[in-house]
BAKE-486307 format. One record per residue (C-alpha): residue number from 0; x, y, z. Coordinates in steps of 0.1 Angstrom, whole numbers, plus 5000, padded with zeros to 4 digits. Example, Ala and Ser with C-alpha at 12.3 -4.5 7.8 and 13.67 -1.06 7.14 Angstrom:
<sites>
(0 (5123 4955 5078))
(1 (5137 4989 5071))
</sites>
This chain:
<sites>
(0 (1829 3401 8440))
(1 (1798 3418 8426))
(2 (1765 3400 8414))
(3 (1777 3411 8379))
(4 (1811 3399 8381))
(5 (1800 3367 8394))
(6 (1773 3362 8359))
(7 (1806 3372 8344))
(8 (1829 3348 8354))
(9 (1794 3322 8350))
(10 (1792 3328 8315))
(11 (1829 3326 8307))
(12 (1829 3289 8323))
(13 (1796 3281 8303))
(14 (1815 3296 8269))
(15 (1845 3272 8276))
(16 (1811 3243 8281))
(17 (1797 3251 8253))
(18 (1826 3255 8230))
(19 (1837 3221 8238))
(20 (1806 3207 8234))
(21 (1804 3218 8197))
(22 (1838 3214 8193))
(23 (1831 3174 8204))
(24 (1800 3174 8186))
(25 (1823 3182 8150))
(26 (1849 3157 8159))
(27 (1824 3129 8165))
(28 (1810 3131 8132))
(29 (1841 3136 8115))
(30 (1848 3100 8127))
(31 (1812 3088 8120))
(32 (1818 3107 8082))
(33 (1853 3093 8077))
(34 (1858 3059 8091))
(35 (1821 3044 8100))
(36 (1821 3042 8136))
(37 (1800 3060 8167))
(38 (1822 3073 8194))
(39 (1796 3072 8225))
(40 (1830 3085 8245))
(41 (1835 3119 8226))
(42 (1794 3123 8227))
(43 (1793 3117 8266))
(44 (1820 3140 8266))
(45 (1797 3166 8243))
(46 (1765 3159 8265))
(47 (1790 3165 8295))
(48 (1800 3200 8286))
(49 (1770 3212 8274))
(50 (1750 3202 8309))
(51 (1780 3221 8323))
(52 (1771 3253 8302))
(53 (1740 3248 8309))
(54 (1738 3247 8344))
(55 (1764 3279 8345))
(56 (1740 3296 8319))
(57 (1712 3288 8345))
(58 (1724 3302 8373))
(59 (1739 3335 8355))
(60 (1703 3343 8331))
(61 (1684 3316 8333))
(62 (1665 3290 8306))
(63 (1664 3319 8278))
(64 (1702 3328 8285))
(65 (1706 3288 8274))
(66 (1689 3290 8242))
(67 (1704 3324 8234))
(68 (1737 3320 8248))
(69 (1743 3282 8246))
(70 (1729 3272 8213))
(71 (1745 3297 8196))
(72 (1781 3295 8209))
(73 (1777 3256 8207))
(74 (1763 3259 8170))
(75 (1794 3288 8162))
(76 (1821 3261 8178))
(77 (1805 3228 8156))
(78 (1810 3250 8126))
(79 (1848 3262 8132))
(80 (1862 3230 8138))
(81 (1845 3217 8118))
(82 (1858 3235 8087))
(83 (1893 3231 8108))
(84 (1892 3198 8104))
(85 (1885 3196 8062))
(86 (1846 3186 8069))
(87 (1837 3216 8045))
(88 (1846 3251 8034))
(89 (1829 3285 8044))
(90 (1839 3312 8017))
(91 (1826 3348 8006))
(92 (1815 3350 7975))
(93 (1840 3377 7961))
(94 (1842 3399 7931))
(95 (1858 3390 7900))
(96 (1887 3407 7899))
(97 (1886 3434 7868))
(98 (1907 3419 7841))
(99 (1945 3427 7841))
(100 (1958 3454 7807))
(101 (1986 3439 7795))
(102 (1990 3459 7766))
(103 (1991 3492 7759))
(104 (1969 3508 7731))
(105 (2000 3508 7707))
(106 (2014 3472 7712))
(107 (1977 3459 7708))
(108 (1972 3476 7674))
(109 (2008 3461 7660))
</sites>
């Protein structure tokens, strides 16, 4: 295996880290939101998985590759489970749609 398949395969392992770490992070404050308690279990678990995404990230690019790589997949996972689970609702803004012509010139005038 190559240098370059080897950061490859290291940065796949630290997206899965860091996913999950978001993806913890969401759930954990779900529970905090919904029913009042901490869950220092699924936050260990967070903090667990973003050291392991880390570390990968380390050894593949280095401290920058982290905060590049890391904080934005970790930041992109919080936010879709996080609207997966109901915590709140990303939209586009869309057009109003223009309005329908029921009727034709003639029916309107009767």
């Amino acid at each position: 295996m190559t240098v370059q398949g080897l950061r490859f395969v290291l940065l796949l392992f630290a997206l899965a880290g860091f996913a999950g770490a978001g993806a913890a992070l969401a759930v954990a404050r779900s529970r905090v939101l919904e029913e009042g308690e901490h869950d220092p279990g699924l936050l260990g678990i967070g903090a667990m998985l973003f050291a392991f995404g880390a570390l990968c990230t380390l050894a593949a690019s280095g401290f920058w590759g982290v905060l590049a790589f890391g904080v934005v997949a970790s930041g992109a996972s919080y936010l879709i489970t996080a609207q997966r689970i109901g915590m709140f609702r990303i939209e586009a803004r869309r057009r109003p749609a223009p309005p329908a012509e029921t009727e034709t010139g003639e029916e309107a005038r009767r």
